[in-house]
BAFI-3210 file (N, C-alpha, C; in Angstrom, 3 decimals, decimal comma, padded with zeros to 6 digits):
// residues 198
n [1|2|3|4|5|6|7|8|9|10|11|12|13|14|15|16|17|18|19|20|21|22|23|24|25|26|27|28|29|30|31|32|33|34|35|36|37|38|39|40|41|42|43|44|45|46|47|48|49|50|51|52|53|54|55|56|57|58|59|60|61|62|63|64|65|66|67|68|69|70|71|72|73|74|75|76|77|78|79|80|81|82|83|84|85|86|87|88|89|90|91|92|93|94|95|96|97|98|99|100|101|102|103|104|105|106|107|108|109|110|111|112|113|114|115|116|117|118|119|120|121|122|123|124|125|126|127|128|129|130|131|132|133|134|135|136|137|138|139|140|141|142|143|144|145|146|147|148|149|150|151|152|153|154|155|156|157|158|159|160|161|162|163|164|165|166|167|168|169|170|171|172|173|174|175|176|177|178|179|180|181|182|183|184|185|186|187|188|189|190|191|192|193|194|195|196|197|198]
n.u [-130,250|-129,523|-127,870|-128,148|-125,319|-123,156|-121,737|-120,081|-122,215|-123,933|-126,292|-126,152|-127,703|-130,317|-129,111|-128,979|-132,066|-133,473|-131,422|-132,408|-135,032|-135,470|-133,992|-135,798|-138,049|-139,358|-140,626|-138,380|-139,256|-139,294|-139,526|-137,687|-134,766|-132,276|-129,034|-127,844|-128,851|-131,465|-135,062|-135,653|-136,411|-138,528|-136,790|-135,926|-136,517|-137,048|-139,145|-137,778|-135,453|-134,806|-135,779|-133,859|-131,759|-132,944|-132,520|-129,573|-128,966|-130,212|-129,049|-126,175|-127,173|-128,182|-125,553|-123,736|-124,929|-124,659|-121,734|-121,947|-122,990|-121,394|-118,816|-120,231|-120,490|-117,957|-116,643|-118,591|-117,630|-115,166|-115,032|-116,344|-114,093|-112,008|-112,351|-112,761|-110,253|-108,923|-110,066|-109,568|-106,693|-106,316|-107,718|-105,867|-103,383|-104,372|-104,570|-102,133|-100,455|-101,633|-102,553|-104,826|-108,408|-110,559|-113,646|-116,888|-119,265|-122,537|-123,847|-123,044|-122,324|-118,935|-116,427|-115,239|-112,281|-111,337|-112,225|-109,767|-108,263|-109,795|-111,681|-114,394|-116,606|-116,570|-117,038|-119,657|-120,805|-123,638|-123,023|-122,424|-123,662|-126,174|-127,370|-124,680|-121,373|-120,151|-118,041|-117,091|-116,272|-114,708|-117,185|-119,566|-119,542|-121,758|-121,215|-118,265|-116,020|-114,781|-111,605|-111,930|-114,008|-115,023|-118,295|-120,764|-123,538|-127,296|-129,617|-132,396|-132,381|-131,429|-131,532|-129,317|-128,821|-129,232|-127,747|-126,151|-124,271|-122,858|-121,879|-119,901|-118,450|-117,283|-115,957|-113,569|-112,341|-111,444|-110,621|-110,922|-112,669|-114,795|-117,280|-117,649|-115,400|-111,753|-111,383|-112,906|-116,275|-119,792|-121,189|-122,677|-126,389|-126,405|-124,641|-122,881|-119,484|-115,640|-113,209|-110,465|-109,138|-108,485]
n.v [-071,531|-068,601|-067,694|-065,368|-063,465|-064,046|-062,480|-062,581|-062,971|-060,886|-059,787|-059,580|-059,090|-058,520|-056,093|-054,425|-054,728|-053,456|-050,549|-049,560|-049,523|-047,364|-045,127|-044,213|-043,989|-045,395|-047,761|-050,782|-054,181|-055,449|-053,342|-052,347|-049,653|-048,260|-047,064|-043,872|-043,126|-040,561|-039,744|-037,829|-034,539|-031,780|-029,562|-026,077|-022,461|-021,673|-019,332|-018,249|-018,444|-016,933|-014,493|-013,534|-013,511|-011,111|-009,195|-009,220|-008,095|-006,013|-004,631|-004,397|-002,453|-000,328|000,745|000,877|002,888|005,495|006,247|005,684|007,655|009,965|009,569|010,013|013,089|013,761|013,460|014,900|017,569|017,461|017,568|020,311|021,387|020,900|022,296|025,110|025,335|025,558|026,960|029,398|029,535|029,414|032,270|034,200|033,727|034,894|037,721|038,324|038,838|039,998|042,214|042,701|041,888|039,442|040,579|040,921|038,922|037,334|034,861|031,346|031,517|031,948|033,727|036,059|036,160|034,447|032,256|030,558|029,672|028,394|025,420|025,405|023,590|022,761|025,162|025,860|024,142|022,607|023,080|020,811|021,598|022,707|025,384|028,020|028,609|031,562|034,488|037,066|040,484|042,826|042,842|043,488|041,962|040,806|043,590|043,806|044,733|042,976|042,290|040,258|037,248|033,898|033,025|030,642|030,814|031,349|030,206|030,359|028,239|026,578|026,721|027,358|024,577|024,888|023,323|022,863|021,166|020,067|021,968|022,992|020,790|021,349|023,680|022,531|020,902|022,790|025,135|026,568|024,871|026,777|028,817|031,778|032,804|032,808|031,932|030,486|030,781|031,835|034,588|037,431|037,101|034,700|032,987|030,858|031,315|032,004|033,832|035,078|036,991|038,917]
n.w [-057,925|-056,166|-053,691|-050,762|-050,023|-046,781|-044,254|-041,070|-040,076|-041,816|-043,546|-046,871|-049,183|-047,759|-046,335|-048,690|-049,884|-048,179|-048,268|-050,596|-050,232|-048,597|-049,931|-051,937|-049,797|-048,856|-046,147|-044,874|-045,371|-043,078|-041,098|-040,625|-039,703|-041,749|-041,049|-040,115|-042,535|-043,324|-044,220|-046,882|-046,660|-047,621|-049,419|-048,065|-046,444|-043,323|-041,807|-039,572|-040,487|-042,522|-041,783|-040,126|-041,997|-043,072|-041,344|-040,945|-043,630|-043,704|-041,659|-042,198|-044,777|-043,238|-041,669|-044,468|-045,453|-044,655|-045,247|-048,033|-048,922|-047,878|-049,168|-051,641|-051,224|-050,689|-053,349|-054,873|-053,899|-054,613|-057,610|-057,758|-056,557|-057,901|-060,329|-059,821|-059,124|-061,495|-062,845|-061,819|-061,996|-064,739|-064,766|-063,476|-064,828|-067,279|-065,899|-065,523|-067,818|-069,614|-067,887|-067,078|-065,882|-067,507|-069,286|-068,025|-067,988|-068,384|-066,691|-066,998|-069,596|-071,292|-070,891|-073,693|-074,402|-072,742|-074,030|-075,411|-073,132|-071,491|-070,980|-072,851|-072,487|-069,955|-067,965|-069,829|-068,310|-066,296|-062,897|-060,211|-058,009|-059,423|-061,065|-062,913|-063,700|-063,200|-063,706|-061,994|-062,385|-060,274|-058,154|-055,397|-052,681|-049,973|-048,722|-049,509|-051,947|-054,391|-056,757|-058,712|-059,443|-059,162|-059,576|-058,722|-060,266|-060,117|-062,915|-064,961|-066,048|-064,171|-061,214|-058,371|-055,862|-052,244|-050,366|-047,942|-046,310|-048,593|-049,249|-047,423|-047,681|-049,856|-049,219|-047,020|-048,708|-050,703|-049,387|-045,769|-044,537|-043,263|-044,313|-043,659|-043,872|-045,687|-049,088|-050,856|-050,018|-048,959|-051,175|-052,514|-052,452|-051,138|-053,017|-053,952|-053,800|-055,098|-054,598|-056,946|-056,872|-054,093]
ca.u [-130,792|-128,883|-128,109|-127,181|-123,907|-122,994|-120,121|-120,047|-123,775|-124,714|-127,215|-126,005|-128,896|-131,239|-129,147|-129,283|-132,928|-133,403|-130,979|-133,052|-136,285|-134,810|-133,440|-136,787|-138,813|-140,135|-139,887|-138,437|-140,328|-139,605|-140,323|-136,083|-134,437|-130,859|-128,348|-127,038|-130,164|-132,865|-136,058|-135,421|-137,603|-138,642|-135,735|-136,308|-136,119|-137,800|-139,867|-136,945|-133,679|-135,752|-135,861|-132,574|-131,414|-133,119|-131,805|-128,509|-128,876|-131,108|-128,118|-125,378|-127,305|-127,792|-123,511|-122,909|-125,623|-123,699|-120,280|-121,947|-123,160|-120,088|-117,838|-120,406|-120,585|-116,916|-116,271|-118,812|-117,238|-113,732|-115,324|-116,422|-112,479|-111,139|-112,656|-112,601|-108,708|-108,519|-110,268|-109,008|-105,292|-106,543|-108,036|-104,713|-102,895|-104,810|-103,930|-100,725|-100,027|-102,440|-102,795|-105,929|-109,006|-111,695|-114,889|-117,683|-120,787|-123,992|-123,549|-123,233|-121,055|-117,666|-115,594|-114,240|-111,010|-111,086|-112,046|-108,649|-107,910|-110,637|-112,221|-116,310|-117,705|-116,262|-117,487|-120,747|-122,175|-124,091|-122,230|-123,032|-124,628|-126,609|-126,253|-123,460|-120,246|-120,711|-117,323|-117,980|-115,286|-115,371|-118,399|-119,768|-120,453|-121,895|-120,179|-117,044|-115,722|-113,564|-111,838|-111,847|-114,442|-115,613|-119,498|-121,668|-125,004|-128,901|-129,503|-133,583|-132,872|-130,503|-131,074|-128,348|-129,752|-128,166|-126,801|-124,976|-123,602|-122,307|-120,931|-118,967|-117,202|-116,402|-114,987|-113,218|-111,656|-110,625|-110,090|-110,568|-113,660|-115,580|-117,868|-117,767|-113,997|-111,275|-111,490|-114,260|-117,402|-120,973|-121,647|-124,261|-127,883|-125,891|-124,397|-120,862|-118,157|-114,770|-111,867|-109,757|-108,147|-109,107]
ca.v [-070,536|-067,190|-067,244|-064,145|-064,258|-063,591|-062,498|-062,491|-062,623|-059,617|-060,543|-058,201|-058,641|-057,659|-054,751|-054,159|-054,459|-052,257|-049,512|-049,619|-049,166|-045,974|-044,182|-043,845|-043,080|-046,691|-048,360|-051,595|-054,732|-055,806|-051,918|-051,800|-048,559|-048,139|-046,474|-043,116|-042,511|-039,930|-039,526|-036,780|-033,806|-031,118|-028,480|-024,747|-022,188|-021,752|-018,077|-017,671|-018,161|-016,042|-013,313|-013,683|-013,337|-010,191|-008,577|-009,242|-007,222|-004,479|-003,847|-004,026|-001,595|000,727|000,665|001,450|004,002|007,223|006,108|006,078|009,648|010,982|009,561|010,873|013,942|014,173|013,166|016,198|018,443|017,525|018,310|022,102|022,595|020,993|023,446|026,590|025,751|025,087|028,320|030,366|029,288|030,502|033,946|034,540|033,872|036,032|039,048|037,827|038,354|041,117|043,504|042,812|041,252|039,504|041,450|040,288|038,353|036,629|033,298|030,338|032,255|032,627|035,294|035,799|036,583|033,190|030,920|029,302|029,051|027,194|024,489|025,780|022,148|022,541|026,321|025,913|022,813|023,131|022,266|019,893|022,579|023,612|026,856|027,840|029,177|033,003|035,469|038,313|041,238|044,377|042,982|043,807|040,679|041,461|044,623|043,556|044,604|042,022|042,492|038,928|036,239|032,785|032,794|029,637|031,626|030,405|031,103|030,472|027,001|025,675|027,020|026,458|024,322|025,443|022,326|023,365|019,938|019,575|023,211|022,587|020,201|021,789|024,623|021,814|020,383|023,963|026,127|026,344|024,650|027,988|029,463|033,303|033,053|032,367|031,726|029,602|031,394|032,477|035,576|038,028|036,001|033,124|031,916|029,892|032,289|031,593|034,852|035,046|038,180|040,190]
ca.w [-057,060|-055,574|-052,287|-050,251|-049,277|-045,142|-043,655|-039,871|-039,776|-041,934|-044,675|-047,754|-049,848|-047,331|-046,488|-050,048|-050,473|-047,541|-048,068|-051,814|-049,973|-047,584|-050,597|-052,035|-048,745|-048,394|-045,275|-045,458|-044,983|-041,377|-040,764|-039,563|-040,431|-042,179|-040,220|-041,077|-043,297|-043,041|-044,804|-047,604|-046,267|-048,340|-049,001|-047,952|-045,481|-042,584|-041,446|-038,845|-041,211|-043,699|-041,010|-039,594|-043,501|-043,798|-040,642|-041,334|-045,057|-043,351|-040,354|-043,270|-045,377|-042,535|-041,540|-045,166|-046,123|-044,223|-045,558|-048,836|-048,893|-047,589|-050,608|-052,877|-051,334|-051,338|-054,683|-055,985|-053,793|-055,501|-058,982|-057,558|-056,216|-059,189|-061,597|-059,272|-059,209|-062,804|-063,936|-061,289|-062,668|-066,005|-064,886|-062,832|-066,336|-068,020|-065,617|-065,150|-069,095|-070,261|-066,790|-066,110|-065,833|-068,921|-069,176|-067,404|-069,038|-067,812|-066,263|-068,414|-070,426|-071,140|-071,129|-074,999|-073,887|-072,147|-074,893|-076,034|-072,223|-070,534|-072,134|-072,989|-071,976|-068,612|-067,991|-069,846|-068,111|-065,122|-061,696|-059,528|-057,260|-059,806|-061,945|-063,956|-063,246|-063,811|-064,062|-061,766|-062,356|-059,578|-057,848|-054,090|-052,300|-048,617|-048,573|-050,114|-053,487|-055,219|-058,344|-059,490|-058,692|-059,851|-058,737|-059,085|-060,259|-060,490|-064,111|-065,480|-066,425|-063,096|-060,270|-057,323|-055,158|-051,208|-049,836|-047,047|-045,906|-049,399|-049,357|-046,396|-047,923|-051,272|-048,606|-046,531|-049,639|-051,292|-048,495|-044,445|-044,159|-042,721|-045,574|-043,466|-044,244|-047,338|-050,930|-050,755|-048,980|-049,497|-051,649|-052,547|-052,841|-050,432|-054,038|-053,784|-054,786|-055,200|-054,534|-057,528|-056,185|-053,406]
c.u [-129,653|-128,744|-127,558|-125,797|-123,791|-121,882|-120,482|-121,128|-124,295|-125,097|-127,184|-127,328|-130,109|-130,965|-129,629|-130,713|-133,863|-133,053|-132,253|-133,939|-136,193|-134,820|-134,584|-137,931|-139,526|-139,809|-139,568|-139,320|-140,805|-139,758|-138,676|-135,980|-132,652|-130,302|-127,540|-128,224|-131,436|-133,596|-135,472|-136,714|-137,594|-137,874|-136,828|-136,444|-137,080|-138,223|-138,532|-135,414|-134,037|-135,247|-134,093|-131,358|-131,135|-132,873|-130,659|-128,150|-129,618|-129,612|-126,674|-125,691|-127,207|-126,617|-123,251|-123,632|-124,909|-122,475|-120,678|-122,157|-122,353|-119,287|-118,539|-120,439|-118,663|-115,974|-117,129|-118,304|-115,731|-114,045|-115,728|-114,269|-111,906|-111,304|-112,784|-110,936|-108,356|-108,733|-109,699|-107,153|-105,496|-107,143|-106,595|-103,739|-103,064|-103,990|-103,080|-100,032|-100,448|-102,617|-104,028|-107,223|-109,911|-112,814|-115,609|-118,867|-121,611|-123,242|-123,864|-122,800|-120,182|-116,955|-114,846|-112,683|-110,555|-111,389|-111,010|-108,307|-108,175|-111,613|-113,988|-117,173|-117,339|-117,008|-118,948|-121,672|-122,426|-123,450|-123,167|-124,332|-125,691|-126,240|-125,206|-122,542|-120,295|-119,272|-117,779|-116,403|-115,837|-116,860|-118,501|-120,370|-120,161|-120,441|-118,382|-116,683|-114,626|-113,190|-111,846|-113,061|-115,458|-116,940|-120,034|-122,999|-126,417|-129,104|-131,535|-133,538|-132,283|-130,659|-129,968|-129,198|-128,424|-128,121|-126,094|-124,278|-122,597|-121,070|-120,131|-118,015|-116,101|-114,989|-113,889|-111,734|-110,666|-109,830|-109,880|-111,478|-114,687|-116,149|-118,164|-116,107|-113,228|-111,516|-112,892|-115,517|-119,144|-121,144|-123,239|-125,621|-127,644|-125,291|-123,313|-120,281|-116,889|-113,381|-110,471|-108,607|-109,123|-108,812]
c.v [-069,769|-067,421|-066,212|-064,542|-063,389|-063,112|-061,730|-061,947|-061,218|-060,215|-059,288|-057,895|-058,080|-056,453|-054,363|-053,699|-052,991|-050,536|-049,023|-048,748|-047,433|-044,549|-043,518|-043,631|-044,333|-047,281|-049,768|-052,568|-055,353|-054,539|-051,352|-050,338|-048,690|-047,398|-045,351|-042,779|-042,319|-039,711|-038,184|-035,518|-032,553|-029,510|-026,663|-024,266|-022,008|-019,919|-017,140|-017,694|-017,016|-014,376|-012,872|-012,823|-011,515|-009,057|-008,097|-008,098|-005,868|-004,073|-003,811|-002,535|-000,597|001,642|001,561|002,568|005,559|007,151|006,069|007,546|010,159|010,690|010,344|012,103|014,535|014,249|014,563|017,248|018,765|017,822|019,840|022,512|022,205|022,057|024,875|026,657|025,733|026,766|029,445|030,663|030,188|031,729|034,410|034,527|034,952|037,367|039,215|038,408|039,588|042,259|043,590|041,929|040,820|040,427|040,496|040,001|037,390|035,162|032,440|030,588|032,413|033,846|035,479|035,753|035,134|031,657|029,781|029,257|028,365|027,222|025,163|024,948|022,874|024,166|026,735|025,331|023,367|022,303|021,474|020,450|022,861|024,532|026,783|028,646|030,700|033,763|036,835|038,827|042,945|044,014|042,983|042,290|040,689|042,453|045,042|043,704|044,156|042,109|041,272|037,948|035,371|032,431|031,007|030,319|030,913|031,078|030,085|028,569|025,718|026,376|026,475|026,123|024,585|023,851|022,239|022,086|019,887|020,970|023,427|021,853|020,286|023,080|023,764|020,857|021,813|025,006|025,759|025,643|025,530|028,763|030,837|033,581|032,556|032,833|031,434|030,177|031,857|034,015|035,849|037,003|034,600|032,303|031,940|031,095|031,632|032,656|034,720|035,951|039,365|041,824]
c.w [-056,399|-054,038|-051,275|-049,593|-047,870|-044,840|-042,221|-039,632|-040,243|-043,464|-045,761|-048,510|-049,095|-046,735|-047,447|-049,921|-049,185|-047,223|-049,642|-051,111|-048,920|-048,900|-050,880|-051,085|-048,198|-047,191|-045,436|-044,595|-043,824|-040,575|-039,794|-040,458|-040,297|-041,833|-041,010|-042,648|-043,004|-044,254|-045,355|-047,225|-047,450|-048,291|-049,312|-046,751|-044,226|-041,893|-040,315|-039,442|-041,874|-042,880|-040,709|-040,856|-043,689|-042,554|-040,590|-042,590|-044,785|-042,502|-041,452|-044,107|-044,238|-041,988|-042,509|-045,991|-045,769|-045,201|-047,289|-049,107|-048,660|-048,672|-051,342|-052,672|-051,252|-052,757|-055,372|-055,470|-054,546|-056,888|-058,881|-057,748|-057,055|-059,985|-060,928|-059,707|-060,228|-063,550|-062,884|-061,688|-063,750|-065,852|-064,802|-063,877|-066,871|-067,752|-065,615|-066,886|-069,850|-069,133|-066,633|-066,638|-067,183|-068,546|-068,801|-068,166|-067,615|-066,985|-066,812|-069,668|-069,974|-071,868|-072,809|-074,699|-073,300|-072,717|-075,404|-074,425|-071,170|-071,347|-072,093|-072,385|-070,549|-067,610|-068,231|-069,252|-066,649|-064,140|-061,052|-058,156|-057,651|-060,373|-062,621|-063,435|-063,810|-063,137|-063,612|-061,150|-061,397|-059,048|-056,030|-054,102|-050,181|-048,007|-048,878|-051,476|-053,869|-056,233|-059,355|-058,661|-059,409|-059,071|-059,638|-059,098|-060,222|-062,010|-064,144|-065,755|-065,314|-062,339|-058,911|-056,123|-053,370|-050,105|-048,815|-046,341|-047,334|-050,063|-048,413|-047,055|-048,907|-050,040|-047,889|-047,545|-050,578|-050,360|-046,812|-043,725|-043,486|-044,066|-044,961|-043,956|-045,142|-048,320|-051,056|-049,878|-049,951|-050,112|-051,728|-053,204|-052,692|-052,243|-053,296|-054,662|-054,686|-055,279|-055,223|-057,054|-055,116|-053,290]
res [x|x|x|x|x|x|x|x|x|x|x|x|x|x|x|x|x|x|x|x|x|x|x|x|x|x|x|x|x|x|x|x|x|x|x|x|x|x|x|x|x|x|x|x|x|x|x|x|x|x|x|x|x|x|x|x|x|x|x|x|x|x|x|x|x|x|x|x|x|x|x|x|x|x|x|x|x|x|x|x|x|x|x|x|x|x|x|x|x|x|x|x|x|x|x|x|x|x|x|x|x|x|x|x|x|x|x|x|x|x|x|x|x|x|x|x|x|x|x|x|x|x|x|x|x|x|x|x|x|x|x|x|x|x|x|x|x|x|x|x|x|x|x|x|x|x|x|x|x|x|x|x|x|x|x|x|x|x|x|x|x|x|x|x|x|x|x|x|x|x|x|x|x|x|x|x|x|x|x|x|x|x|x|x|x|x|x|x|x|x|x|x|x|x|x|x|x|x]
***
């Protein structure tokens, strides 16, 4: 016969058969409880972590919802002043080389004259504004006649949509930030122009 073994009065096997009966949820049989062990309760959260949770991810999103919109709206305003400065380089070529300006076409067209020197994708596609970049030579824009100027037009299948938070910043990023003054300003029928040469 087995007999538990003691040491300084602690009865292992009936720890033993005790801690046994704990693990699995049983109580043991003199109804003692094993020290340093709790009843396994059923995992999950409770209505107020839950909440707490979703406060936390609501007051985050709110922080970083402005600060998103402003990158993206500075990032499309840097694709307007990239490509104003890109094709305004290449008109200024042009005159620079030949004495004077390409002939003027529709919007969403380019200039023949300007085919080998700005790329067609970049010219034909519609801006981020809206519309298409439209080549307006000798034109009045509120009482002003310019002989060079890179319009952003509404054409039948894009219209420009008027943005003015997001046209601030294309002006802000190209010019003085003031769209009555500069390079960068509102033309005739409020489109975006761009003052190749005044």
């Amino acid at each position: 016969e087995q007999r538990p073994i003691e040491i300084s009065g602690v009865d292992f096997k009936d720890f033993h058969g005790r801690l046994n009966s704990r693990v699995i949820g049983e109580a043991a049989a003199d109804g003692s409880r094993v020290p340093g062990l709790r009843r396994n309760r059923l995992a999950g959260f409770t209505l107020v972590e839950i909440m707490v949770v979703v406060t936390i991810i609501s007051l985050l999103a709110a922080i970083s919802t402005p600060a998103l919109i402003s990158a993206k709206r500075r990032s499309l305003a840097s694709v307007i002043a990239n490509d104003m400065r890109v094709f305004a380089s290449s008109f200024e070529a042009y005159a620079h080389e030949v004495g004077g300006w390409p002939v003027e076409v529709d919007a969403g067209v380019l200039s023949p004259e300007m085919t080998s020197r700005i790329g067609s994708d970049a010219w034909l596609r519609v801006t981020v504004l809206g519309g298409h970049y439209n080549w307006d030579k000798d034109q009045t824009h509120y009482g002003t006649s310019y002989p060079a100027v890179i319009a952003i037009s509404s054409t039948p299948d894009s219209p420009v949509v008027q943005d003015a938070d997001l046209l601030l910043a294309i002006d802000r990023v190209i010019d003085d930030g003031v769209l009555t003054t500069g390079n960068f300003r509102l033309g005739a029928d409020d489109e975006p122009i761009f003052i190749v040469s005044k």
